[in-house]
C-alpha positions as CSV (number, residue, x, y, z in Angstrom):
1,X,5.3,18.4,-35.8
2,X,4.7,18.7,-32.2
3,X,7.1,17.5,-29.7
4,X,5.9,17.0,-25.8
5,X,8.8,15.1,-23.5
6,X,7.7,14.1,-20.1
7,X,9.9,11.1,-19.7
8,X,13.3,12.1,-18.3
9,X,15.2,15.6,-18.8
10,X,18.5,15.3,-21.4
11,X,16.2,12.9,-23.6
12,X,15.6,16.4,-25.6
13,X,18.7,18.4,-26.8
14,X,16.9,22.3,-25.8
15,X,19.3,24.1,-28.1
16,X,18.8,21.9,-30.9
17,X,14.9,22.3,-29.6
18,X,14.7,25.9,-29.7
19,X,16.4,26.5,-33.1
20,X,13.7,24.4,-34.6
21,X,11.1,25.7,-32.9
22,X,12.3,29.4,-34.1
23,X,12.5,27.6,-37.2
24,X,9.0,26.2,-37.6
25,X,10.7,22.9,-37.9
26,X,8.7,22.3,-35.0
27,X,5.6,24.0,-34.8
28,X,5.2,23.4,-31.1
29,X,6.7,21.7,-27.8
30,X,5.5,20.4,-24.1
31,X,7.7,19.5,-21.9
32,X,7.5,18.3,-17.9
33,X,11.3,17.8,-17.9
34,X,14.4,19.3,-18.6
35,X,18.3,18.5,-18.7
36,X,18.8,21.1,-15.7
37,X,16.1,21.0,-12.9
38,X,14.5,23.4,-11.2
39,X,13.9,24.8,-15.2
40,X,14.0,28.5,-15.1
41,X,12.8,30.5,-18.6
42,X,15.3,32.9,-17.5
43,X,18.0,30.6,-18.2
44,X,19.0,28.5,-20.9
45,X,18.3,28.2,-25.2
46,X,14.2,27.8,-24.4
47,X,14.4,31.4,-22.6
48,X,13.3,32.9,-26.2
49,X,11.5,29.4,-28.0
50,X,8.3,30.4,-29.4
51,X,5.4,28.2,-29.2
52,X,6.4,26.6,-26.4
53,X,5.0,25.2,-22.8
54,X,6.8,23.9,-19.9
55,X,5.3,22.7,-16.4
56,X,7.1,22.2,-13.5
57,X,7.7,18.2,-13.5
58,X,4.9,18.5,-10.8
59,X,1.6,19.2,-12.6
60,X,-0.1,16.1,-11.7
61,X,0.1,16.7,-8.2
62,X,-2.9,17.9,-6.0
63,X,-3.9,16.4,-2.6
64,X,-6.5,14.3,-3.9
65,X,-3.7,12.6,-6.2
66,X,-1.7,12.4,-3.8
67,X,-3.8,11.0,-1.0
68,X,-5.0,7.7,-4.1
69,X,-1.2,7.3,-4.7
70,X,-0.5,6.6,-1.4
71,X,-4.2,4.4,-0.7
72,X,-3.1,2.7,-3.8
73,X,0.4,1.6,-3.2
74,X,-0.3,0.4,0.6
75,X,-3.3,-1.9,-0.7
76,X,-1.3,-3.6,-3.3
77,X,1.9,-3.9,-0.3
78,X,-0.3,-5.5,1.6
79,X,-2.1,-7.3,-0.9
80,X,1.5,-9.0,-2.0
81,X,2.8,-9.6,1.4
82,X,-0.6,-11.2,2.8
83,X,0.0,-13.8,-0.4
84,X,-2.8,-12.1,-2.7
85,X,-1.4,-11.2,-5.7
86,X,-3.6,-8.4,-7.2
87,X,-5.9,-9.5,-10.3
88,X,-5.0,-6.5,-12.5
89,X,-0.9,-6.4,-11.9
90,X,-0.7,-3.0,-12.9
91,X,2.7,-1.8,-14.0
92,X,3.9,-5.5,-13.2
93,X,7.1,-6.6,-15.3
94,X,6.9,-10.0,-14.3
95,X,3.1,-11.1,-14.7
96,X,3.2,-14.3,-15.9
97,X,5.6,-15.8,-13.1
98,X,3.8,-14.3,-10.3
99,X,0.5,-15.7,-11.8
100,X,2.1,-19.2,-12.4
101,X,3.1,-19.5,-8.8
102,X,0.8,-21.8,-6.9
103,X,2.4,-21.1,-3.4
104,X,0.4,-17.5,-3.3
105,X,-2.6,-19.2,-2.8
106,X,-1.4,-21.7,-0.3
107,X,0.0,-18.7,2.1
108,X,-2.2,-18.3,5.4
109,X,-2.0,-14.5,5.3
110,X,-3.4,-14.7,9.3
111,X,0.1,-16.5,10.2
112,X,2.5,-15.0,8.4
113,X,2.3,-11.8,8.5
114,X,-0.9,-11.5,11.4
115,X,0.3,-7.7,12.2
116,X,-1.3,-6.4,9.4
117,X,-4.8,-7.6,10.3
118,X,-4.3,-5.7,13.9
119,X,-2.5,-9.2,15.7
120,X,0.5,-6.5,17.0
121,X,-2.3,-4.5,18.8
122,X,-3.1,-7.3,21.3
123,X,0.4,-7.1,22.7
124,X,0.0,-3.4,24.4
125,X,-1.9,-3.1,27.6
126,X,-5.7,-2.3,26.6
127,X,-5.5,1.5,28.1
128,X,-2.6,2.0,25.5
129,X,-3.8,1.7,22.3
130,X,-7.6,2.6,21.5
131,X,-7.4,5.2,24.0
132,X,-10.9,7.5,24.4
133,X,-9.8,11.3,23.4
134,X,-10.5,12.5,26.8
135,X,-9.7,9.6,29.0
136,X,-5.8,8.8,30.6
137,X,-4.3,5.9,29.7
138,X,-3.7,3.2,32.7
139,X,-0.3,3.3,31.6
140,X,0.0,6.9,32.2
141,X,-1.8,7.0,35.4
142,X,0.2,8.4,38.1
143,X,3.1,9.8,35.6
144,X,0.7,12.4,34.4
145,X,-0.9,14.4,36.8
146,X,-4.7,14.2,36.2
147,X,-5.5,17.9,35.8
148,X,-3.6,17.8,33.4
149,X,-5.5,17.2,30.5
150,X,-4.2,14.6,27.8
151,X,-6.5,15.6,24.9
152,X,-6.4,18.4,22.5
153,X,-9.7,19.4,23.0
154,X,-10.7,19.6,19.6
155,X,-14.1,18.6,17.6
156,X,-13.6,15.3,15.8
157,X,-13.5,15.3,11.8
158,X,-15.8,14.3,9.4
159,X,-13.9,13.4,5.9
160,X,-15.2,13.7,3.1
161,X,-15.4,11.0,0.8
162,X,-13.0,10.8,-1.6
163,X,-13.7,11.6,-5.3
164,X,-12.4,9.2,-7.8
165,X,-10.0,9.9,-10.4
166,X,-10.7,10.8,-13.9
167,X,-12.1,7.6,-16.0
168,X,-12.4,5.8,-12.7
169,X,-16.1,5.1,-12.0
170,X,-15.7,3.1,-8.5
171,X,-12.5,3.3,-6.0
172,X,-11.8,-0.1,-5.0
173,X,-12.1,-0.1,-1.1
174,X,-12.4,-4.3,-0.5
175,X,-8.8,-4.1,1.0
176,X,-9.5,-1.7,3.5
177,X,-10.0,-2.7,7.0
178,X,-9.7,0.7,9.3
179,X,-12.0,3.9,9.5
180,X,-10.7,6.6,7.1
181,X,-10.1,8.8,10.1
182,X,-8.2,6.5,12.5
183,X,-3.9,6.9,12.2
């Protein structure tokens, strides 16, 4: 039997683990988690386990995961709060009630929550927000001297396109209204 935990640390006794796997009552274990974290081998009954592998509760982590995690949860924030409840529902313990709810589709997304669609903009003077990289701000305008220089002088940036994940053929971008390299 093989034996891979990456649920939640303390669900797998380790000394009970480790005397099987010295054992062969196991022939093999994976695990992400462990009942005291950071896991050190040099610590601990897995510190002599054969046959065994242990990542550090972080291995699906790289900055392309990272960057879809957050793409991902802001579109389906705003999604909810604009009154569109996503088709899929991923992860969603209460599907069938938010897809029996009529009053989603009677929200006007544009009046109750118009700052997500760029409404909160139109409230700052138009040299504030929008501003050119080398230009001064009318706002600023006799606060900074102008010598002094406001921009950082750098080369805008390209970005690349982002890959998709494994098994996903097309990222869904329909939800996204700003240029990827605008803050």
């Amino acid at each position: 039997a093989f034996l891979v935990n990456t649920a939640r640390g303390g669900l797998v006794d380790e000394k009970a683990l480790a005397q099987a796997l010295k054992e062969g009552r196991i022939r093999g274990a994976a695990l992400d988690v462990h009942e005291s974290e950071p896991f050190s081998f040099s610590q601990g009954p897995l510190k002599d386990a054969p046959n065994l592998i242990c990542t550090p509760h972080a291995a699906w982590y790289s900055e392309q995961a990272s960057i879809e995690m957050r793409e991902e949860a802001a579109r389906e924030i705003r999604r909810a709060i604009t009154g569109r409840i996503p088709d899929s529902l991923k992860n969603c313990v209460n599907k069938d009630h938010l897809t029996a709810a009529t009053h989603w589709a009677s929200m006007d997304p544009a009046v109750v929550h118009p700052e997500l669609n760029g409404a909160a903009y139109s409230r700052y003077p138009p040299g504030v927000v929008g501003v050119a990289p080398t230009g001064i701000p009318a706002a600023v305008e006799g606060i900074v001297p102008s010598a002094m220089s406001l921009s950082h002088g750098l080369p805008p940036v390209a970005h690349p396109p982002h890959a998709p994940s494994p098994g996903q053929t097309v990222k869904p971008e329909a939800d996204r209204d700003h240029a990827s390299d605008q803050l």
